[in-house]
py3Dmol code that shows the C-alpha trace and the ligand (Angstrom):
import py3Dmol

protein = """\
ATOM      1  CA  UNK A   1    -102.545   1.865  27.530  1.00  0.00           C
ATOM      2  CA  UNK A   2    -105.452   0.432  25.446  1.00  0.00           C
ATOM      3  CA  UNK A   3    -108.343  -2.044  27.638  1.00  0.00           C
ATOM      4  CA  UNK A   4    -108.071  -5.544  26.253  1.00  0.00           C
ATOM      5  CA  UNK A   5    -110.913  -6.824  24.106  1.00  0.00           C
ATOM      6  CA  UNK A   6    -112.333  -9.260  26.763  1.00  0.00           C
ATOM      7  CA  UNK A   7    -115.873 -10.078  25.063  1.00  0.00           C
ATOM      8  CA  UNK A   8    -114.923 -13.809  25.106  1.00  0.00           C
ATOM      9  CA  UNK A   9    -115.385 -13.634  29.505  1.00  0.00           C
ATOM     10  CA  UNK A  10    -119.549 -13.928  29.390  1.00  0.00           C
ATOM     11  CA  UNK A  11    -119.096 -17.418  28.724  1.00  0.00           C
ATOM     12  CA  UNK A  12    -120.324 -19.498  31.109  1.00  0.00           C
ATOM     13  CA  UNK A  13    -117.166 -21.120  31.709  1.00  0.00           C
ATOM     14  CA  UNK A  14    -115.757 -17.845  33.304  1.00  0.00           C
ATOM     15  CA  UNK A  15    -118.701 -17.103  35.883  1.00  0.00           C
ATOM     16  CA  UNK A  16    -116.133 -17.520  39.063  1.00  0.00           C
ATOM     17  CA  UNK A  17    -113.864 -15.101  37.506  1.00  0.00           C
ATOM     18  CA  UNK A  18    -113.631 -11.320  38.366  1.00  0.00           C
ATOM     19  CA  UNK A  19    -115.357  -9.166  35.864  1.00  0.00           C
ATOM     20  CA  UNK A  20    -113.362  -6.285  34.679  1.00  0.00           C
ATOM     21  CA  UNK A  21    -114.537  -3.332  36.772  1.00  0.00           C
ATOM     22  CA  UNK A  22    -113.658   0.012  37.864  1.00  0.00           C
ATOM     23  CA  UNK A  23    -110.784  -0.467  40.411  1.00  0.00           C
ATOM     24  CA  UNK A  24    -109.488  -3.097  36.982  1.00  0.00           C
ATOM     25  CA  UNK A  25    -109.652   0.203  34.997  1.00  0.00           C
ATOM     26  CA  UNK A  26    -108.172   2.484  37.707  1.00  0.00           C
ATOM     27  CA  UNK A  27    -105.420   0.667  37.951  1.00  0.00           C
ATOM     28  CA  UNK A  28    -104.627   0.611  33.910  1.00  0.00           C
ATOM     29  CA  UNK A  29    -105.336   4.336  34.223  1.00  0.00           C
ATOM     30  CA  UNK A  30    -102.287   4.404  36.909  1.00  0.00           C
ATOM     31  CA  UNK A  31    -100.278   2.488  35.452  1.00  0.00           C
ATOM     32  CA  UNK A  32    -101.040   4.830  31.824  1.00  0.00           C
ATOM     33  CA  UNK A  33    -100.478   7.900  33.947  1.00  0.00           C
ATOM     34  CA  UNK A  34     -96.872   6.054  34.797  1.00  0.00           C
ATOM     35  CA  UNK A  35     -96.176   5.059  31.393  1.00  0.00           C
ATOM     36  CA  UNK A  36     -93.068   7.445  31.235  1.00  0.00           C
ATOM     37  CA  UNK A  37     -91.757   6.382  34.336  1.00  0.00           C
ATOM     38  CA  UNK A  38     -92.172   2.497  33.582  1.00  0.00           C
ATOM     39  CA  UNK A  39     -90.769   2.795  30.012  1.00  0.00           C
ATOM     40  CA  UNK A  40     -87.204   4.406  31.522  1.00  0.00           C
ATOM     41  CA  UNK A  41     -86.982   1.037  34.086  1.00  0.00           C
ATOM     42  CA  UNK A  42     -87.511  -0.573  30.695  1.00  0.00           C
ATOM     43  CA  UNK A  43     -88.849  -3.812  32.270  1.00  0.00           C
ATOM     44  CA  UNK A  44     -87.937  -7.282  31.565  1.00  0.00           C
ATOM     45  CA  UNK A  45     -89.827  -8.834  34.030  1.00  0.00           C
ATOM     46  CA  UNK A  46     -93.096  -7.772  34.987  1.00  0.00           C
ATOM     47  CA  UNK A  47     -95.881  -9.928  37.953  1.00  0.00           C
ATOM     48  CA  UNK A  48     -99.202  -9.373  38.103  1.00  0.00           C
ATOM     49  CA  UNK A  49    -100.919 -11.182  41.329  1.00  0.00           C
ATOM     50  CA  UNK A  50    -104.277 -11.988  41.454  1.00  0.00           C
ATOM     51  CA  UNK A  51    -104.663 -11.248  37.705  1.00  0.00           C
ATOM     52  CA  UNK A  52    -108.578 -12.664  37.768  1.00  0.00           C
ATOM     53  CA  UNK A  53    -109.478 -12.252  34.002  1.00  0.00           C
ATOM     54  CA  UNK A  54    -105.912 -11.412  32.832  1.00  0.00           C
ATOM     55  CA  UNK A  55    -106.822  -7.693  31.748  1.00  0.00           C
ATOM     56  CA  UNK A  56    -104.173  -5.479  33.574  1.00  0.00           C
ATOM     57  CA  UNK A  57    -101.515  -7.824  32.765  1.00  0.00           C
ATOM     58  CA  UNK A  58    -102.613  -8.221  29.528  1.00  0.00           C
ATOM     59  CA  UNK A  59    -102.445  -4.283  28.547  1.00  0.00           C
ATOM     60  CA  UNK A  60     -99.139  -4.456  30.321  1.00  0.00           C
ATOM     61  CA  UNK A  61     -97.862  -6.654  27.816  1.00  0.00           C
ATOM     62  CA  UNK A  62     -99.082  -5.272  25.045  1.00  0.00           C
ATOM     63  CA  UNK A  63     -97.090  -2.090  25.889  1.00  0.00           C
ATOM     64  CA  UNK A  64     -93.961  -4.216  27.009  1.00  0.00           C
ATOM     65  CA  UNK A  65     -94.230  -7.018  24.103  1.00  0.00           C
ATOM     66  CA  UNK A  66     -89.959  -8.254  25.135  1.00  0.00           C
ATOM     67  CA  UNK A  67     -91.325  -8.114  28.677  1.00  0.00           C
ATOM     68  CA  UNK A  68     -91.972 -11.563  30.276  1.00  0.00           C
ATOM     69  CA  UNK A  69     -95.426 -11.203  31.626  1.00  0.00           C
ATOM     70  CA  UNK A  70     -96.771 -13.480  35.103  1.00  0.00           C
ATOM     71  CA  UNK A  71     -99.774 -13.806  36.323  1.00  0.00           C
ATOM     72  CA  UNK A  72    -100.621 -15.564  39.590  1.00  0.00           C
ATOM     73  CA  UNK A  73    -104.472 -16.416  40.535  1.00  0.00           C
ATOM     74  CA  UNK A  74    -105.402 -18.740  43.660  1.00  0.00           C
ATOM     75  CA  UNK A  75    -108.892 -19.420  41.660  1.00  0.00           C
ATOM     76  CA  UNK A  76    -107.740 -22.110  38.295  1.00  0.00           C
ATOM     77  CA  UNK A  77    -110.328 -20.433  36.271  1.00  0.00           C
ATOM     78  CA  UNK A  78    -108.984 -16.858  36.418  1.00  0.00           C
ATOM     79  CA  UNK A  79    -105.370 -18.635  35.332  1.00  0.00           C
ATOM     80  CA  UNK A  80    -107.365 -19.993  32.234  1.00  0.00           C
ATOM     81  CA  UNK A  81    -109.055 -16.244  31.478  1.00  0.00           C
ATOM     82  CA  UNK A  82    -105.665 -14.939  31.823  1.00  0.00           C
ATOM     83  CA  UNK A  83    -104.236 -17.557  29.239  1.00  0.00           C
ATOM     84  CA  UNK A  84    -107.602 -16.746  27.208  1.00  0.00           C
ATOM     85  CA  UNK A  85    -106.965 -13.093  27.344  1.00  0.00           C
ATOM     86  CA  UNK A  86    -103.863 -13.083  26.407  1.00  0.00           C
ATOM     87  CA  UNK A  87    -104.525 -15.140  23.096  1.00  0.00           C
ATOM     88  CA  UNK A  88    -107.563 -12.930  22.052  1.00  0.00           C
ATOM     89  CA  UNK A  89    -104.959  -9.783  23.166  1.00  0.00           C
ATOM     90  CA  UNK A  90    -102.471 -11.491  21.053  1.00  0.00           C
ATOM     91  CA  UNK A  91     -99.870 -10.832  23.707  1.00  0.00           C
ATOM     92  CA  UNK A  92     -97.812 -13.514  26.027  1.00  0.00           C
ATOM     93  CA  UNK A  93     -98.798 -14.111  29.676  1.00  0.00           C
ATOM     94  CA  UNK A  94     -97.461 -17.019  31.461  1.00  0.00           C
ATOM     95  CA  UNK A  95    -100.695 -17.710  34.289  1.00  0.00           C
ATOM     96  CA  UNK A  96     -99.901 -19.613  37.114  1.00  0.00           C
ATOM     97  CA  UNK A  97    -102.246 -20.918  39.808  1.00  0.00           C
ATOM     98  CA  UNK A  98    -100.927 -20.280  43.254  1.00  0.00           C
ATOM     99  CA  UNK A  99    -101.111 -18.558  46.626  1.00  0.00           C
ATOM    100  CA  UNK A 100     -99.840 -15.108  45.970  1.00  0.00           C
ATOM    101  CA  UNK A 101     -96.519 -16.099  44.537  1.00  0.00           C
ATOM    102  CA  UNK A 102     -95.453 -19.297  46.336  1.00  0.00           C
ATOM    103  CA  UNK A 103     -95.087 -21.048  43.203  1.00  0.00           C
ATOM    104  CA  UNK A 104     -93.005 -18.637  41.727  1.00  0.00           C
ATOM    105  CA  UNK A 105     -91.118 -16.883  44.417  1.00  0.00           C
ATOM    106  CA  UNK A 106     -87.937 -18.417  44.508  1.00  0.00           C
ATOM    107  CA  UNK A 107     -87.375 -17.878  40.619  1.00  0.00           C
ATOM    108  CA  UNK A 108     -87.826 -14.427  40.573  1.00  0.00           C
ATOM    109  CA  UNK A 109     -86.030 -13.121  43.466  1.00  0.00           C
ATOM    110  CA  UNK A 110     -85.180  -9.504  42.943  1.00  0.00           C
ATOM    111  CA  UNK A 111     -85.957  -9.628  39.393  1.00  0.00           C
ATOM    112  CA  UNK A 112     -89.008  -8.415  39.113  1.00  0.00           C
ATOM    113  CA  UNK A 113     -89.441  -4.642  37.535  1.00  0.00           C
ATOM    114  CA  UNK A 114     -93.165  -4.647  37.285  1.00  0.00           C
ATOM    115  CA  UNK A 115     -95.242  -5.866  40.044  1.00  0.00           C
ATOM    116  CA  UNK A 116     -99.032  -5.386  40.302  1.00  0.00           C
ATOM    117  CA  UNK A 117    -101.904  -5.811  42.364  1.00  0.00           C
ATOM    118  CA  UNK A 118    -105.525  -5.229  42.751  1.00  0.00           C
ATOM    119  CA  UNK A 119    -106.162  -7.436  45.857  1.00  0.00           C
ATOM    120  CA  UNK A 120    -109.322  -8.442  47.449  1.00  0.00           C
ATOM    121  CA  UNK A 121    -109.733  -5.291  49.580  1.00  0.00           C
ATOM    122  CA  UNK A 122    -113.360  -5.075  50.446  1.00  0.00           C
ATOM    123  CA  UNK A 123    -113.796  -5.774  54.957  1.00  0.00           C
ATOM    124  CA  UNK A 124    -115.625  -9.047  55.210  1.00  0.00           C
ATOM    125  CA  UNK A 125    -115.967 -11.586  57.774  1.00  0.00           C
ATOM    126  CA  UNK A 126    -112.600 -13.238  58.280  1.00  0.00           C
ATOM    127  CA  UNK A 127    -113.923 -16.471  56.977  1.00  0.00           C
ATOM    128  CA  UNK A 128    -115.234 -15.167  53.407  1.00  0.00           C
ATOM    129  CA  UNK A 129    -111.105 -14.981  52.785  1.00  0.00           C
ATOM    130  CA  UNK A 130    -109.310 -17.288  50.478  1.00  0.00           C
ATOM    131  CA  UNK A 131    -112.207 -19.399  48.762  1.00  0.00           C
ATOM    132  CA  UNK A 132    -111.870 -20.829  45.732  1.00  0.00           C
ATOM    133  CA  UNK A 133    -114.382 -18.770  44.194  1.00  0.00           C
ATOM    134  CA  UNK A 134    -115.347 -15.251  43.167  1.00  0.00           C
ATOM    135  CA  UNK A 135    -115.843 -14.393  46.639  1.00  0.00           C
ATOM    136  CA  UNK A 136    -111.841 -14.809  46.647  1.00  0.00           C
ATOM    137  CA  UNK A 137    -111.693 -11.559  44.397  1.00  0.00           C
ATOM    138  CA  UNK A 138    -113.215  -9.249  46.734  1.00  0.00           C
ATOM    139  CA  UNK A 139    -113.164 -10.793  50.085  1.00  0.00           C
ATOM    140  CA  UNK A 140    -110.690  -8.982  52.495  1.00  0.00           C
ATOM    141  CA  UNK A 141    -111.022  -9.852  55.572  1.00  0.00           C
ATOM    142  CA  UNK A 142    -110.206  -7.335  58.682  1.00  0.00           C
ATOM    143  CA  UNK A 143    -109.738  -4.385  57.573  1.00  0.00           C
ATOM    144  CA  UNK A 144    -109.984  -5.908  53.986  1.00  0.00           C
ATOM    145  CA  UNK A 145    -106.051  -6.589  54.750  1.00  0.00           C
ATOM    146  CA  UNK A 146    -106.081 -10.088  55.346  1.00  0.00           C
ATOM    147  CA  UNK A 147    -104.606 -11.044  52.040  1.00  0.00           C
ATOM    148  CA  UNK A 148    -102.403  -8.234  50.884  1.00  0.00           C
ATOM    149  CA  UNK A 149    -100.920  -7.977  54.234  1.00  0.00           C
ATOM    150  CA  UNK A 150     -99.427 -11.035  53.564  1.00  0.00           C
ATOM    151  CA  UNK A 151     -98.033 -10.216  50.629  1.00  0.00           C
ATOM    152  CA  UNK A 152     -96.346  -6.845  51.495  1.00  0.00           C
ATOM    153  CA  UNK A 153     -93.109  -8.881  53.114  1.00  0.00           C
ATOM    154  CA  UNK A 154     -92.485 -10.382  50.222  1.00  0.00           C
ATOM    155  CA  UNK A 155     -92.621  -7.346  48.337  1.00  0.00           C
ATOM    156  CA  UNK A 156     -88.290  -6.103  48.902  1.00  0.00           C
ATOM    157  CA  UNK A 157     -87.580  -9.722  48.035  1.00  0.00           C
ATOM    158  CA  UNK A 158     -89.324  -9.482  44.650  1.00  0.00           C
ATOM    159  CA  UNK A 159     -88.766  -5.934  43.461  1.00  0.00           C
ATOM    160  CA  UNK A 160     -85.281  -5.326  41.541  1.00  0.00           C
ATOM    161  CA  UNK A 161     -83.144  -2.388  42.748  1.00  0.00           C
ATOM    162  CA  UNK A 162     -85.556  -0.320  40.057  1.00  0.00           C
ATOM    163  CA  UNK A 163     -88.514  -2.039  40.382  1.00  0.00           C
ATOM    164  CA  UNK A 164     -92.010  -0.565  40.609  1.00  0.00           C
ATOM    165  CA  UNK A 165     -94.994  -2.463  42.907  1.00  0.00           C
ATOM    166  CA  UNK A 166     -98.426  -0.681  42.074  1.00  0.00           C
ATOM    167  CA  UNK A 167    -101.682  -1.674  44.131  1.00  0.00           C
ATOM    168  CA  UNK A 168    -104.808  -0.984  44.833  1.00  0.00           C
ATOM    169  CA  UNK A 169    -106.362  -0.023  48.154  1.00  0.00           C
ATOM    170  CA  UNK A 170    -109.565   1.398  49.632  1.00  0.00           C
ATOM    171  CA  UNK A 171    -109.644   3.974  52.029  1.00  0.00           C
ATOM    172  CA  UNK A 172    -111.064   1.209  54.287  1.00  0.00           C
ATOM    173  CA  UNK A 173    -107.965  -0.549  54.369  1.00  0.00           C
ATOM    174  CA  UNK A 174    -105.857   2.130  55.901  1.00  0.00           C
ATOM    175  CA  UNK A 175    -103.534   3.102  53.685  1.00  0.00           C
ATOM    176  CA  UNK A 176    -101.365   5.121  56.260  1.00  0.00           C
ATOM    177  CA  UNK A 177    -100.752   1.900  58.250  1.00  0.00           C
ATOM    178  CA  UNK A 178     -99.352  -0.105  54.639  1.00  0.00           C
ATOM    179  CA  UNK A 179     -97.669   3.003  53.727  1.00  0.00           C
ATOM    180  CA  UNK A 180     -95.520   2.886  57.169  1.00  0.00           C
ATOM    181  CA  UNK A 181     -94.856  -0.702  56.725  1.00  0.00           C
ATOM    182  CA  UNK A 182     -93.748  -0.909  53.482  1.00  0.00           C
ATOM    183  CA  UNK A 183     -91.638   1.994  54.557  1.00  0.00           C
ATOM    184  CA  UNK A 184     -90.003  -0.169  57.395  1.00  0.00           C
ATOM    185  CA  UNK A 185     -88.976  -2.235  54.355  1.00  0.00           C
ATOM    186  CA  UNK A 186     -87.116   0.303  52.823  1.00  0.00           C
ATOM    187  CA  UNK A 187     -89.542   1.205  50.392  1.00  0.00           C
ATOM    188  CA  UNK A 188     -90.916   4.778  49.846  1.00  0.00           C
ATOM    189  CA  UNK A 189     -94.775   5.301  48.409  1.00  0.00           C
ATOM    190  CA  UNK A 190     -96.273   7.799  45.874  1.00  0.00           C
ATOM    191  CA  UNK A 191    -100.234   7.816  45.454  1.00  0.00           C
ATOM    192  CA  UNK A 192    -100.456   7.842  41.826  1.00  0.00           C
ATOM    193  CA  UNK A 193    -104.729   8.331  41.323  1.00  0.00           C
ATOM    194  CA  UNK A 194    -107.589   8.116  43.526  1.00  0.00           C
ATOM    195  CA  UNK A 195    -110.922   8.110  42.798  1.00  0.00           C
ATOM    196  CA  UNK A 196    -114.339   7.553  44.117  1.00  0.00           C
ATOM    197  CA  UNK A 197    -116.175   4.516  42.618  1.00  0.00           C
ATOM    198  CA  UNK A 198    -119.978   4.053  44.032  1.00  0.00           C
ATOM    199  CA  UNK A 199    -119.199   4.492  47.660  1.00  0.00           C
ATOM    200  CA  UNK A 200    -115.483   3.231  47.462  1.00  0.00           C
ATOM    201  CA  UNK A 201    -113.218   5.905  47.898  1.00  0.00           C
ATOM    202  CA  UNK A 202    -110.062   4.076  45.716  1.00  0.00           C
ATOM    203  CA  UNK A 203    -106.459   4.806  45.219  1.00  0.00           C
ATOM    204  CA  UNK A 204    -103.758   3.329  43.151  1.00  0.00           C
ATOM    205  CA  UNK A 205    -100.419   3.412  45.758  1.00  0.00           C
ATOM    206  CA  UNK A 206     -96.930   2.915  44.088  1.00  0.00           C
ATOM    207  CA  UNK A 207     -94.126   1.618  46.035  1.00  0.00           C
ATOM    208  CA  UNK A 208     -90.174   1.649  45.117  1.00  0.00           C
ATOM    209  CA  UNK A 209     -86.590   1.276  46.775  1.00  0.00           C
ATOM    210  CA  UNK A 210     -86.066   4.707  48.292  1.00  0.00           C
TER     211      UNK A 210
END
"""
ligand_1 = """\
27
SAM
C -110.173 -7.684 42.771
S -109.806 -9.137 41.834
C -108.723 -8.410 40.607
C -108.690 -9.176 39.301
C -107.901 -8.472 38.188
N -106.532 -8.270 38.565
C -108.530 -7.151 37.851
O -107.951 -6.111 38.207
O -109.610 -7.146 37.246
C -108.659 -10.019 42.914
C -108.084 -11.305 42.312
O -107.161 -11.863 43.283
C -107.324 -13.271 43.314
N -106.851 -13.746 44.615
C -107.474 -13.666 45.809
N -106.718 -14.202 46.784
C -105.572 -14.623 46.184
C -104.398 -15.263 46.655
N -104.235 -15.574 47.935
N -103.434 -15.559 45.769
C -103.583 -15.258 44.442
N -104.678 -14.656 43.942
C -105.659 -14.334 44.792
C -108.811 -13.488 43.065
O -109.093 -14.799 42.622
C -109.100 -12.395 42.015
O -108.897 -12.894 40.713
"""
view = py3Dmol.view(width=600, height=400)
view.addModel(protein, "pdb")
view.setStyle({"model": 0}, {"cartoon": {"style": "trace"}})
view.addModel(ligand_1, "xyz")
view.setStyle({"model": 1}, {"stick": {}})
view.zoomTo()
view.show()
């Protein structure tokens, strides 16, 4: 899975958008070590959330090229990168600006095959979560759970019977505790790569009907 060319994000314009970093990479990396398992599901649909500059989703597509390729962001100017991205990746991304999936929930109710994440994990005061800007990308909250928790229930509802939901988590956030709850929702977890980043200990989990 090649790294988008994404040159085009020192522009000014794109200053509250999340830089392409090394949980960005480790989570292409995952998804590469997966690439055999992915291309069986054959996916037609596949969600990235939170998709800041549009790079994971991006490669994604340009893998998947029939694949219809989301991406959510809560901060407008990451939807715009993503769009951006896309164009200079020559791929198709439909970016949407919304809370986690609100706006496109309801339309893609057990459909999706691809679902990705690399959430805002990092433990921050409570009130750092769910600002407009850049602080959005790595504020977490307690536990640095405060945002994906909230997603995780609506994580059966979007997955298709075959469907895949990859994320990234620190060792910070507790990944036992996620693990047991997504298992309470009848979904079983594999940790696909870890690795240590500066003094984050990061791991890509992937979760799927079991
Ligand atoms: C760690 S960054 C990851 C960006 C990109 N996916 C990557 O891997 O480089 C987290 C992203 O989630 C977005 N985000 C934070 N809270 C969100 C929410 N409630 N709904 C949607 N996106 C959110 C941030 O704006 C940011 O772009």
């Amino acid at each position: 899975m090649n790294t988008p060319v994404f040159d085009f994000l020192k522009d000014d314009v794109y200053k509250s958008v999340y830089e392409p970093s090394e949980d960005s990479f480790l989570l292409i990396d995952a998804l590469e070590n997966d690439l055999e398992l992915i291309r069986k599901l054959n996916p037609s649909i596949c969600l990235e959330v939170g998709s800041g500059s549009g790079v994971v989703i991006s490669a994604v597509s340009k893998v998947f090229p029939s694949a219809y390729c989301l991406a959510t962001d809560i901060n407008h100017v990451a939807a715009l990168a993503t769009k951006k991205m896309a164009e200079t990746n020559k791929v198709t991304v439909e970016p949407v600006v919304t809370d986690l999936t609100s706006a496109v929930r309801s339309r893609l109710l057990s459909q999706v095959d691809l679902l990705v994440f690399n959430p805002p994990y990092v433990v921050t005061p409570s009130e750092e979560v769910g600002t407009q800007s850049l602080q959005a990308a790595w504020a977490g909250g307690i536990k640095g759970r405060q945002v994906m928790d909230r997603f995780f229930p609506f994580v059966p509802q979007l997955l298709s019977t075959k469907g895949l939901f990859y994320i990234v988590v620190l060792k910070d956030n507790n990944p036992d505790e996620i693990t047991e709850f997504m298992f309470g929702q009848g979904l079983k977890m594999n940790n696909v790569l870890s690795r240590r980043c500066g003094i984050e200990h990061l791991s890509v989990l992937r979760f799927e009907n079991g």
